[in-house]
N, C-alpha and C positions, 0 to 999 in steps of 0.2 A: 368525421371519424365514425362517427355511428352509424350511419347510410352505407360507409364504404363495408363497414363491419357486418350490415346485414345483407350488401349483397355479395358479399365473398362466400356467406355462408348460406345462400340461394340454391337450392338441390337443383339438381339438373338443368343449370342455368350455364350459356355459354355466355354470357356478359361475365359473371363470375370466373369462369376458366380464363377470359380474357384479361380482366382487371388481375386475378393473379398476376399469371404471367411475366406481365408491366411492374408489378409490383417488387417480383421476385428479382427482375432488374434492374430495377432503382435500389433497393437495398444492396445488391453485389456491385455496382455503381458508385456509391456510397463507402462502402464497407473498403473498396480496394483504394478511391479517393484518398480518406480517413489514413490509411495506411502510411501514404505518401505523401502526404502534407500532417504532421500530425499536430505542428506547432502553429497552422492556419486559426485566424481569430476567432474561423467561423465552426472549427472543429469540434467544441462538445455538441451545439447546436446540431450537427451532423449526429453526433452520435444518440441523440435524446429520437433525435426522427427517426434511423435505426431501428433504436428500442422499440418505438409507436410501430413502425414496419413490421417489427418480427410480432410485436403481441396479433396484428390485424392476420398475418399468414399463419398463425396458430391453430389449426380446426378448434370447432368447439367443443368445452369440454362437456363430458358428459355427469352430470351428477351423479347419477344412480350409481357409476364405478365408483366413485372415491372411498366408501370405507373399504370395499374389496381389494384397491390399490394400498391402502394404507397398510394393511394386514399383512401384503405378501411382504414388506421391505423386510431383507435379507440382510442388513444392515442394523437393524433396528436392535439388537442387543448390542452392540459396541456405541450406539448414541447411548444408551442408558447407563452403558458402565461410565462412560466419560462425562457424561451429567453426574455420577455420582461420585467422583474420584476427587477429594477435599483436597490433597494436594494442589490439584490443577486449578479448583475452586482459589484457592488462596492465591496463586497467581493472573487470574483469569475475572477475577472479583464474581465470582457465582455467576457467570454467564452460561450458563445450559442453550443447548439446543435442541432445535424442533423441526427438524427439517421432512421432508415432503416425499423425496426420492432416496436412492440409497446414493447415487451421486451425489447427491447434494451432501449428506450423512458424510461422506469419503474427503469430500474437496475442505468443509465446513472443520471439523476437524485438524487436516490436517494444517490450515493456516490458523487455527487457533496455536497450534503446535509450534508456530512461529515464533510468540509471545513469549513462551516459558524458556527454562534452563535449558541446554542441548542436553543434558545426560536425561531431565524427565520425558524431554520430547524423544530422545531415541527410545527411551523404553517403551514410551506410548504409541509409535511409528512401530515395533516389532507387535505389542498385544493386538493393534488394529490389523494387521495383516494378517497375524493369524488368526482372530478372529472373520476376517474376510476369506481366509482360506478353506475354512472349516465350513462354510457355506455355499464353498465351487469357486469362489473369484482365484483371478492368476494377477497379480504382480505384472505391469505392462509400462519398461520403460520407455517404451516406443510414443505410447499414445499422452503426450504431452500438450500441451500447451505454454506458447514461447513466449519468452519476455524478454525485451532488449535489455542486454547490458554486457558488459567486456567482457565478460568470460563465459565459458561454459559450465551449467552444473545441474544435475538434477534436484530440484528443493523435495519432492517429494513426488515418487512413481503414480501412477496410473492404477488403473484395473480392467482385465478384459475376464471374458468366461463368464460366469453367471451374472456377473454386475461388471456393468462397463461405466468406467469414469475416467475423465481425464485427469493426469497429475499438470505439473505445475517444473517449470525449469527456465534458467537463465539462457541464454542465446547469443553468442557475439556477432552473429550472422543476423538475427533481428535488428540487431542494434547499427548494421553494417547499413540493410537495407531500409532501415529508418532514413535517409538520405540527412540526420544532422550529427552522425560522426564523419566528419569529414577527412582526411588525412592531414589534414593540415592543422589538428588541432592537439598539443600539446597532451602529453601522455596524462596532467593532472587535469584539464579540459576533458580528456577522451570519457573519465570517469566521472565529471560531473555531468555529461551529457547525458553518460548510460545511467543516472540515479532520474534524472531528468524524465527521459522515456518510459524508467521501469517504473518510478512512481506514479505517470500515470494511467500505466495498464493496472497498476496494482488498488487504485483507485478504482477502476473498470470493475476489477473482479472482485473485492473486498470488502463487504457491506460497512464494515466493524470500522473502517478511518475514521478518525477523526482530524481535526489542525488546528494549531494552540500557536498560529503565524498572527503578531501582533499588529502587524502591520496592516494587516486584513481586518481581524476581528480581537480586540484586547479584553476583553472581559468575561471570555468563557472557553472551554476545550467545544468545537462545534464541528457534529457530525455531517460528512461529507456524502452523506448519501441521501439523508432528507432535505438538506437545505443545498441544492443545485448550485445557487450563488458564491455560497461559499465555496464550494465546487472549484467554480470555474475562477475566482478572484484568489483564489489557493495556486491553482494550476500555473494561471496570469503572473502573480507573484514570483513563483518559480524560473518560471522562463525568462523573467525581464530580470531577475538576480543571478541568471547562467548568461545573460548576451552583457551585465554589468562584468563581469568576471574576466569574461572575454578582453572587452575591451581596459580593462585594469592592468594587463598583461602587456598591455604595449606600453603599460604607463611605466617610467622608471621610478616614481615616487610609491618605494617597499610600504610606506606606513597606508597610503591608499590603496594598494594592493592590497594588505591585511586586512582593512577594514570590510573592503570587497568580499573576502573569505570568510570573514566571520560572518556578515550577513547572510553569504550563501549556506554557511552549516548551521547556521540559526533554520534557516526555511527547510534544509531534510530533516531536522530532529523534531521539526513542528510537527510532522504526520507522524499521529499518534494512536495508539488503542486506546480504550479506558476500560482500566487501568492501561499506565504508558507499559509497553514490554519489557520484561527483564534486561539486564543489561547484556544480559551471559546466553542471551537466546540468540535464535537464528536473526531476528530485526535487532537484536542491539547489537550482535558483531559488523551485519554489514552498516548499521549508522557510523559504527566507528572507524569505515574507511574515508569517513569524508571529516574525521577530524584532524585524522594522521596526514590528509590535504594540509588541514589549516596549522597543522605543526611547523609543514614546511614551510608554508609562508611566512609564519611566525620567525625561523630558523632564518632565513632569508633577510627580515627585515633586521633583525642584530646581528648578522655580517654585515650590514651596510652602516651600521652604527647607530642605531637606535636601542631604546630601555624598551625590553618587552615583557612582561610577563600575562600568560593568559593561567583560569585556573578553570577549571570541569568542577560543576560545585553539586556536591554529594552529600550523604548521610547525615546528621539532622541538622533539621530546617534551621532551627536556632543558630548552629554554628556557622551558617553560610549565610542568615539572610540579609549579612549588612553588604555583601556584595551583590545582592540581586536586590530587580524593582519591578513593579507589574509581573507579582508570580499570580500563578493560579492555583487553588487546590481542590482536592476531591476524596471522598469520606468513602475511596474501597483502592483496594493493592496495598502494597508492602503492608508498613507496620504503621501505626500511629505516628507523626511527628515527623517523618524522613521524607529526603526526598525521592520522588520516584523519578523523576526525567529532568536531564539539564539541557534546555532547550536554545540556552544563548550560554557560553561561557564567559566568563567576568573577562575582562581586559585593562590591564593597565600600560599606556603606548606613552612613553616622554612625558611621563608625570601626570597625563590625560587618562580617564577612567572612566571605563564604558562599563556599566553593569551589567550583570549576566539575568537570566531569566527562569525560573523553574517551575515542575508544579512538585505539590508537596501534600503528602498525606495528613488531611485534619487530624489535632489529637483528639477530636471523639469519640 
């Protein structure tokens, strides 16, 4: 790596224009690869060499620019107002930002914007725009970046003119050309495939994940972007609880079926911020489409004559903790005592009692 490093950046060397080159198509190689197998075992592996690719075809930077680069960001009043806005603090547990570029500032933002209320995130989606307007930038629905999933929607536009950044948006055409929604997979299938792919682009892009998947790792909320393993034993998990799913489906035995969906909405509610996001934000509505899944399984299994009851176990820890076991907790978000995220919901199937799992805010 560091041989290749110094002869890429060889002045007037054509071994260097030629090792580019090579380079420049092993990554596009790679990257279109990637695309088209994405559930390949060998696929983050792929994407970690990528990374090593792009940092090597980077020219070198220059030191002597950087405080002069720092100075111009155009942006750089709207980080500061939102580093200092205690509301968002309060949902966001004092995570400030510090970012580098004014893209960065734009994208950085607006997926913290995720986490919160929708009504605090649209007010903070209109003051950052205007803020970015009042510095030359234009509002650019076009220049997105796609994420598989069934439907179409814009999460949050772009920027072109004085500051260009890409926004962020759902795609059912991603999802189409992902090659594992297949049409032959069941409209509640179709939507756990698209949680499947989009989680893990959204891992790609999202420094902030974490996953609190038991199965994986039971003793702590563990962030998905410094510890790789977890990463990919996160991802692993996932996939082999959407081909369980699958084949559950053929099974006629409802109470197997359910058991099947719960474990599946156990592994999307694991991928988590810290603090876990509001429930009322833009990530707590779309987790909640993969409950209204396990409703119907639920609904499915007592028409076939089975005792079901499942519960979503919420608001304080005290009052729920005799239905959960192996919770986790952590001393920032909500309030003292509550819980923040219901990551397994309790079950009770034919007298048999599966506990549910939470994390929960310490009262200190």
């Amino acid at each position: 790596m560091q041989n290749l490093h110094k002869l890429l950046n060889t002045e007037n060397s054509e071994l260097a224009k030629i090792l580019r080159f090579n380079l420049y198509g092993l990554a596009a190689t790679l990257t279109k690869a990637n695309q088209e197998y994405p559930l390949d075992t060998g696929f983050q592996i792929s994407e970690e060499i990528l990374q090593e690719l792009n940092y090597l075809l980077q020219p070198a930077p220059v030191i002597e620019e950087l405080p002069q680069l720092t100075n111009e960001l155009k942006l750089l009043k709207l980080q500061e107002a939102f580093n200092c806005d205690s509301e968002l603090n309060f949902y966001l547990g004092n995570s400030s930002i510090q970012s580098q570029t004014d893209a960065e500032i734009w994208n950085k933002i607006h997926q913290k914007l995720l986490q919160v209320p929708e009504d605090l995130a649209t007010s903070w989606r209109q003051i950052a725009l205007k803020l970015a307007q009042e510095v030359g930038a234009v509002v650019d629905h076009r220049n997105l970046e796609k994420l598989p999933f069934v439907r179409d929607e814009i999460i949050y536009p772009g920027l072109s003119g004085t500051v260009k950044a890409k926004g962020l948006c759902l795609s059912q055409t991603a999802l189409v050309n992902s090659g594992i929604a297949q049409t032959h997979l069941s409209e509640n299938l179709h939507l756990i495939a698209g949680f499947l792919l989009l989680y893990i682009k959204f891992i790609e892009i999202d420094t902030d994940l974490h996953h609190a998947l038991k199965s994986v790792f039971s003793f702590d909320v563990v962030s998905l972007h410094s510890k790789s393993e977890q990463r990919h034993q996160y991802i692993d998990a996932l996939s082999d609880r959407f081909h369980r799913i699958q084949k559950s489906e053929e099974n006629t035995d409802t109470v197997i079926n359910l058991c099947a969906w719960i474990d599946m909405d156990e592994a999307i509610h694991s991928l988590v911020f810290i603090p876990p996001a509001e429930r009322y934000s833009w990530w707590g509505k779309l987790q909640k489409e993969s409950r209204r899944l396990l409703r119907k399984a639920a609904d499915k299994a007592i028409k076939a004559g089975n005792e079901v009851r499942l519960k979503q176990l919420s608001g304080l820890y005290a009052d729920v903790c005799e239905f959960s076991k192996d919770d986790l907790q952590l001393d920032c978000g909500g309030n003292p005592g509550e819980v923040l995220t219901c990551l397994r919901v309790y079950a009770r199937i034919n007298q048999q009692q599966y506990p549910g799992r939470v994390i929960f805010r310490t009262l200190r």
